[in-house]
C-alpha positions as CSV (number, residue, x, y, z in Angstrom):
1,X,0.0,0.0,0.0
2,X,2.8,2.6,0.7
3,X,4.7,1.5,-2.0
4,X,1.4,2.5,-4.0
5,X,1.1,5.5,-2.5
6,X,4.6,6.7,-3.5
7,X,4.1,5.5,-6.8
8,X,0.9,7.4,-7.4
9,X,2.9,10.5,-5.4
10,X,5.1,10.0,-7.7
11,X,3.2,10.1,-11.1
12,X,1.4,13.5,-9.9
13,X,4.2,15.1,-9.0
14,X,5.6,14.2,-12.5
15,X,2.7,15.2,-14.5
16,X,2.5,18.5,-12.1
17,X,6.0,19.6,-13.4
18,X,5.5,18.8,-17.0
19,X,2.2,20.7,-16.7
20,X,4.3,23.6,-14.7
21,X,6.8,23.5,-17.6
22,X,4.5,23.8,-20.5
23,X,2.7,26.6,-18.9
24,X,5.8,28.4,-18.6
25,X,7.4,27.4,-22.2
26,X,8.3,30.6,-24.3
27,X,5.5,30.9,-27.1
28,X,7.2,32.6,-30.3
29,X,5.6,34.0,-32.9
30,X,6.1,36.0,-36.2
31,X,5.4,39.4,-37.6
32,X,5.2,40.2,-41.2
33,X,5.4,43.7,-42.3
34,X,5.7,45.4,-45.8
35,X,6.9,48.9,-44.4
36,X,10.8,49.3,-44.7
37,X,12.3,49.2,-41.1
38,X,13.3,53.0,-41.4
39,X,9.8,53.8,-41.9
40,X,7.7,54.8,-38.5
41,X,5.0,52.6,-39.5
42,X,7.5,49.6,-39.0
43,X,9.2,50.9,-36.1
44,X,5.8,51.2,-34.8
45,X,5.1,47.6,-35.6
46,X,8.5,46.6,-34.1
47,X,7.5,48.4,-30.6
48,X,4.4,46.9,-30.5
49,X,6.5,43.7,-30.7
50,X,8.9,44.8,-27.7
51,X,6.0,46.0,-26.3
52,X,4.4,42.3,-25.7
53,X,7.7,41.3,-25.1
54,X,7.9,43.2,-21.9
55,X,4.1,42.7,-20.6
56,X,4.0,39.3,-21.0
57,X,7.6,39.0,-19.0
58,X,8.6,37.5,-22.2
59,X,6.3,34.5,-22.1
60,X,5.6,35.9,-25.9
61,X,8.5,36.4,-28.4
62,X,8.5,37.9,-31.5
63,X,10.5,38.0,-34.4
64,X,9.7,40.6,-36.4
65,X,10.4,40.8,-40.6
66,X,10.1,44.4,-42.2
67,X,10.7,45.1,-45.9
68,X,8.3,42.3,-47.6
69,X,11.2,39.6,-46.3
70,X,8.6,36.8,-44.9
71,X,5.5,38.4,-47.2
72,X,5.1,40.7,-49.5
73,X,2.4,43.4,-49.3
74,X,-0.2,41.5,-51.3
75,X,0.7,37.8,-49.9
76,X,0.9,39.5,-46.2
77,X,-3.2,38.2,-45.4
78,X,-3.2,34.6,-46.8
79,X,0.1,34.4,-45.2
80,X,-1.1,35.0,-42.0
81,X,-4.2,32.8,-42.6
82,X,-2.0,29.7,-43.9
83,X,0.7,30.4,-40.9
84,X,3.6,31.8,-43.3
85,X,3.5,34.2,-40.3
86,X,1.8,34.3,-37.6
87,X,0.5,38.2,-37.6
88,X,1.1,40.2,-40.3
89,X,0.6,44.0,-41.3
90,X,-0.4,45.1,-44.6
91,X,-3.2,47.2,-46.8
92,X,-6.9,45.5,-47.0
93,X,-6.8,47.8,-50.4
94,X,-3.9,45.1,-52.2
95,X,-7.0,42.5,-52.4
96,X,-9.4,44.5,-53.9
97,X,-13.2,43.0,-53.4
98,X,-12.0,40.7,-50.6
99,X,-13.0,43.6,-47.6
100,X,-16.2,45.2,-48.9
101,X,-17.2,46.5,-45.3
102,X,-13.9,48.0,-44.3
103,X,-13.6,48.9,-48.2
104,X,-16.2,51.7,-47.3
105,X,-13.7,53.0,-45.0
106,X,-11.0,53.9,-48.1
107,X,-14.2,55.8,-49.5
108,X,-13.0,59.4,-50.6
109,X,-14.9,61.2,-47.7
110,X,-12.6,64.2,-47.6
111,X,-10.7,63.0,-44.6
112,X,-8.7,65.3,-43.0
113,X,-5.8,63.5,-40.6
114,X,-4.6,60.0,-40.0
115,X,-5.8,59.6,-36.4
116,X,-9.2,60.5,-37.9
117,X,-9.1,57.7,-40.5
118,X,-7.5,55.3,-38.0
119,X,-11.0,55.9,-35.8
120,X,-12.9,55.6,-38.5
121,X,-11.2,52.3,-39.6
122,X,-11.3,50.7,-35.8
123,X,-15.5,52.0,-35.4
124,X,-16.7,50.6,-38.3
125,X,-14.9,46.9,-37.5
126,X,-15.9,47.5,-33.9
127,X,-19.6,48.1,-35.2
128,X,-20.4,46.0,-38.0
129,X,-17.8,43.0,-37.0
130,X,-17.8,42.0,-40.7
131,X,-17.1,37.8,-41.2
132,X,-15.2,39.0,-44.1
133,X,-12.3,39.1,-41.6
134,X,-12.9,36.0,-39.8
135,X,-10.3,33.7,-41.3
136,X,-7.4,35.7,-38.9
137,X,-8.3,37.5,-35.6
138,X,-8.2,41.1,-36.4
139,X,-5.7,43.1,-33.7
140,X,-6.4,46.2,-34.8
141,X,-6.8,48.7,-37.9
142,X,-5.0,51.9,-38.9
143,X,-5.5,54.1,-41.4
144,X,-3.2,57.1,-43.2
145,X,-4.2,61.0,-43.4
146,X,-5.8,62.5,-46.5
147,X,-4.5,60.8,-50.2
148,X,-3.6,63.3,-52.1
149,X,-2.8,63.7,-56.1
150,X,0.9,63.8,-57.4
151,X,2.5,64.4,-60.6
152,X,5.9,64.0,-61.9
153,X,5.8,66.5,-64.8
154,X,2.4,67.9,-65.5
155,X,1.0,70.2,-62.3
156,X,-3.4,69.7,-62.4
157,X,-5.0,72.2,-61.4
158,X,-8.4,71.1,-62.8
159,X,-10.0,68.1,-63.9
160,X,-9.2,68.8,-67.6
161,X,-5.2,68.9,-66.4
162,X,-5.7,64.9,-65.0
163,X,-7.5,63.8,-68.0
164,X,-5.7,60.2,-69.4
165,X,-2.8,60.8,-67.2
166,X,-1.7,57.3,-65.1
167,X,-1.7,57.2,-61.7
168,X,-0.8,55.0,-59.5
169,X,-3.4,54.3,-57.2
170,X,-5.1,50.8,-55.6
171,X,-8.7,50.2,-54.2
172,X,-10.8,52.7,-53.9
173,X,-8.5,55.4,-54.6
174,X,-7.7,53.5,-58.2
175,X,-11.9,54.0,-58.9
176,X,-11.5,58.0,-57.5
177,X,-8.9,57.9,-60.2
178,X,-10.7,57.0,-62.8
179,X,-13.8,58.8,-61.9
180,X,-11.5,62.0,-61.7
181,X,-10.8,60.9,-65.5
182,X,-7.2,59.5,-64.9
183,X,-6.3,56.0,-65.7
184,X,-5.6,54.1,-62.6
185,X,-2.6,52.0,-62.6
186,X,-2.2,49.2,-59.5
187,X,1.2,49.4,-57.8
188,X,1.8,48.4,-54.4
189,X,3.6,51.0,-52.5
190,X,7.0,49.7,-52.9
191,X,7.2,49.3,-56.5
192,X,6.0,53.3,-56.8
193,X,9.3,54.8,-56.6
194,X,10.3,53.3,-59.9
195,X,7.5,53.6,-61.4
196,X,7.2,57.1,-61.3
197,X,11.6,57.6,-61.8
198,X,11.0,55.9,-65.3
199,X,8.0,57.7,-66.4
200,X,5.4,54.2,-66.6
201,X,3.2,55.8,-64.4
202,X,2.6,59.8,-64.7
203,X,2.2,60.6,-60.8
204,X,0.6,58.8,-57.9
205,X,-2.4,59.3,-55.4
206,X,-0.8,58.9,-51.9
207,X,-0.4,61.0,-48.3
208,X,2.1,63.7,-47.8
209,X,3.6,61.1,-45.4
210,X,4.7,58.9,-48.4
211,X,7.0,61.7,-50.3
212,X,9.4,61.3,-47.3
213,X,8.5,57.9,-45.6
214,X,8.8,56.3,-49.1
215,X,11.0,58.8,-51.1
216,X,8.5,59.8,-53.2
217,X,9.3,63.5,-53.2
218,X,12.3,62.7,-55.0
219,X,10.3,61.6,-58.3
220,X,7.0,63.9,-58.1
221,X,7.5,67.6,-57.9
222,X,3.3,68.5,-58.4
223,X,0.7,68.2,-55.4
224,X,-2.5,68.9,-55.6
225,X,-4.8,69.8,-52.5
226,X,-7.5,68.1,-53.7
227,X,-8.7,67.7,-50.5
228,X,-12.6,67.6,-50.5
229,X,-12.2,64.0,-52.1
230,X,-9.3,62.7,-49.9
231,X,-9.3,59.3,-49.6
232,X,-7.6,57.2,-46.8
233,X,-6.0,53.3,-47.0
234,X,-6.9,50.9,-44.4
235,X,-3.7,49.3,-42.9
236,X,-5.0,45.6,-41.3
237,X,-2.5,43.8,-38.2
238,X,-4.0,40.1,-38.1
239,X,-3.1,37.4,-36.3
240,X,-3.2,33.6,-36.9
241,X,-6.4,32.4,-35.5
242,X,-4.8,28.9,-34.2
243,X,-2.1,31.1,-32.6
244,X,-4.4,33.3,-30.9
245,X,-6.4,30.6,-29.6
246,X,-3.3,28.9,-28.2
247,X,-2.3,31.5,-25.9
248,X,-3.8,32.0,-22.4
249,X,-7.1,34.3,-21.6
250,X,-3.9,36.5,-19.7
251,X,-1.6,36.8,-22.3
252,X,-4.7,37.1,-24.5
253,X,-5.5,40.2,-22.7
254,X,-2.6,41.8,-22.2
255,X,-2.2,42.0,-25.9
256,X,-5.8,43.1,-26.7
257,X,-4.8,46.6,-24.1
258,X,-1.8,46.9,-26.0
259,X,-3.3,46.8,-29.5
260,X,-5.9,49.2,-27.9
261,X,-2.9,51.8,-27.2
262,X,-1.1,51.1,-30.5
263,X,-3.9,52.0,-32.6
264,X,-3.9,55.7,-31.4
265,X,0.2,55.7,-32.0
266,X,0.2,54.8,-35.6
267,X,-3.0,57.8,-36.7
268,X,-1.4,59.8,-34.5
269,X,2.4,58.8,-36.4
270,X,0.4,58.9,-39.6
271,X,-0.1,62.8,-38.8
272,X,3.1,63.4,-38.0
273,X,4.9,62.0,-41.0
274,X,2.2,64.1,-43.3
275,X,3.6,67.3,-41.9
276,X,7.4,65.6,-42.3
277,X,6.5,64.3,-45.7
278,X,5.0,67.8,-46.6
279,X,7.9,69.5,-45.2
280,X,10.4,67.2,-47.1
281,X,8.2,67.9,-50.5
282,X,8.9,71.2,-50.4
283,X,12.3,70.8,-49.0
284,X,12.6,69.0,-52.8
285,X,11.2,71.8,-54.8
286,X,8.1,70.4,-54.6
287,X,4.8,72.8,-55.6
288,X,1.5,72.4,-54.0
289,X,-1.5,73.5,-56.4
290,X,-4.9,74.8,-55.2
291,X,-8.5,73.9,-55.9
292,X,-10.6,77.3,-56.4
293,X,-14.0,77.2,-55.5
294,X,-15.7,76.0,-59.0
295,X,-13.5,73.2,-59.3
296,X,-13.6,72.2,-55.5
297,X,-17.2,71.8,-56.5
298,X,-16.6,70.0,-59.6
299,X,-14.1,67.1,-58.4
300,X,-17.2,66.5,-55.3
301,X,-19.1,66.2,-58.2
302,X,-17.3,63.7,-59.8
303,X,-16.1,61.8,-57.3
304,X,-19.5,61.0,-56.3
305,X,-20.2,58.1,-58.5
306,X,-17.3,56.3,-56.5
307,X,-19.3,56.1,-53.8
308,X,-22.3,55.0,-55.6
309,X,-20.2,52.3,-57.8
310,X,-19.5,51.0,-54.0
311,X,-23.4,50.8,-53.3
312,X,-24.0,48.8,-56.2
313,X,-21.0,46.3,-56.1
314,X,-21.6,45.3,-52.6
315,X,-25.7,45.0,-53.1
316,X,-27.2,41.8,-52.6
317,X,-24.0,40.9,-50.0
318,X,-26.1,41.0,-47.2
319,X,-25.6,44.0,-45.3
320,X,-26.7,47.6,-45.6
321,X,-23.9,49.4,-47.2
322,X,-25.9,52.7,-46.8
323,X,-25.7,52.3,-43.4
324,X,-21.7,51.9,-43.2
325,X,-21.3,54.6,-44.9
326,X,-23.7,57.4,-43.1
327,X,-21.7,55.5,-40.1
328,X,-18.6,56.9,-41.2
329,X,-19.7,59.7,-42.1
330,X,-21.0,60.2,-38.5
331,X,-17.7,58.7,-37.0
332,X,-15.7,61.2,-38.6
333,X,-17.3,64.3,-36.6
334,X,-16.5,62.3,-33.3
């Protein structure tokens, strides 16, 4: 009988320290990020990374891959889904169609700053909890300040000036192009710089932010403050859902209060880098051109049907895209 005992003291104790020692095994994960690592977007992104790091008393580790290096900007979402990485940071806008909630979201609704957008982005998830998402678990959502147009040679001033020009553009901002009477051209971010240096594209709809935080400045020398039909791009971070249901309701937590706080730092990074990005666009020789009133008027005008093309290629999806949008449009006074 004692013998027994001991045994059976034995075999608990046993699996009590294997239970102790998986509980307290170091979970590692990976982060995928498009954004060169001198950009603040990725430092950003890297932070958050330190940032769980040091809350979770390093229970979580993460190696993080800027540049496209584990996935490029349009491979970042199924990456995350098929566990290339395990979160991943990229634009919703690179698979066009996929998103047509938070597509409403890169609307041109005249938006006026970054942290504005990024509220917008985070409400209408928040609100409408669209399945679209529900292959990853969504961390958060960020969005940039107000898209503006660029040019490399010709300055537009007017709506005759953009007529056949190509612009670079993706999503939504590719159908304001076209409804402006440009022809859109679909370039990721990274493969702009080039594009506009050799003259394949003739300028590029993008923030201020990007003539500094991606060079940009260097190849366009034409802005136009086109600003009553600025547009934003939603930025998703996604996690793998396996991985997220692995970890423990703490660490679980500790990472949702985190993403909470980080959301606020990248709109409110966003604005910052517009005034850099402005700053270094002029720095450059850059011109910014004004709207007057009567075209104002007319680019409203015509970048109206963009908003009604987004009405009638989500109908029948089963949810009320008038809704979303009078939601935004609601969410961006608060």
């Amino acid at each position: 009988m004692k013998k027994l005992l001991m045994t059976a003291t034995a075999l608990f104790l046993l699996t009590f320290g294997l239970s102790s020692m998986a509980c307290a095994e170091t979970v590692k994960l990976t982060y995928s990020n498009f954004f060169p690592p001198t950009h603040i977007q990725s430092k950003l992104a890297e932070q958050w990374c330190r940032e769980v790091e040091k809350r979770t008393d390093g229970k979580v580790q993460i190696d993080y891959f800027p540049g496209g290096t584990l996935s490029k900007a349009k491979q970042c979402y199924d990456g995350v889904v098929e566990g290339i990485s395990d979160i991943g940071m990229s634009c919703l806008a690179y698979s066009r169609g996929r998103f047509p909630i938070m597509a409403a979201v890169d609307l041109p609704m005249g938006y006026t700053s970054g942290a504005q957008a990024t509220h917008v982005a985070n409400a209408i998830y928040d609100e409408f909890k669209p399945g679209e998402l529900s292959d990853v678990h969504p961390m958060y959502f960020h969005a940039h300040g107000p898209g503006l147009l660029f040019t490399s040679e010709k300055p537009v001033a007017s709506l005759a000036d953009i007529h056949g020009l190509k612009i670079r553009s993706t999503g939504n901002s590719a159908k304001l192009v076209k409804a402006l009477s440009g022809t859109p051209v679909a370039q990721s971010m990274p493969t702009s710089y080039q594009s506009l240096q050799k003259n394949v594209v003739d300028g590029s709809m993008h923030p201020m932010e990007s003539n500094k935080g991606w060079k940009l400045a260097e190849v366009v020398k034409f802005g136009t403050k086109d600003y009553s039909v600025a547009y934003t791009t939603t930025f998703f971070v996604v996690m793998n859902k396996d991985k997220w249901a692995a970890l423990d309701a703490g660490t679980r937590k500790i990472i949702a209060e985190i993403n909470a706080e980080w959301s606020i730092k990248h709109g409110k990074a966003w604005d910052e880098s517009d005034q850099a990005g402005e700053a270094f666009f002029l720095e450059k020789g850059g011109q910014m051109i004004g709207l007057d009133d009567e075209e104002i008027f007319k680019w409203i005008d015509a970048a109206r049907p963009v908003i009604q093309d987004y009405h009638d290629s989500v109908a029948g999806q089963g949810f009320d895209s008038k809704k979303i949008v009078k939601f935004i449009h609601t969410a961006m006074k608060n």
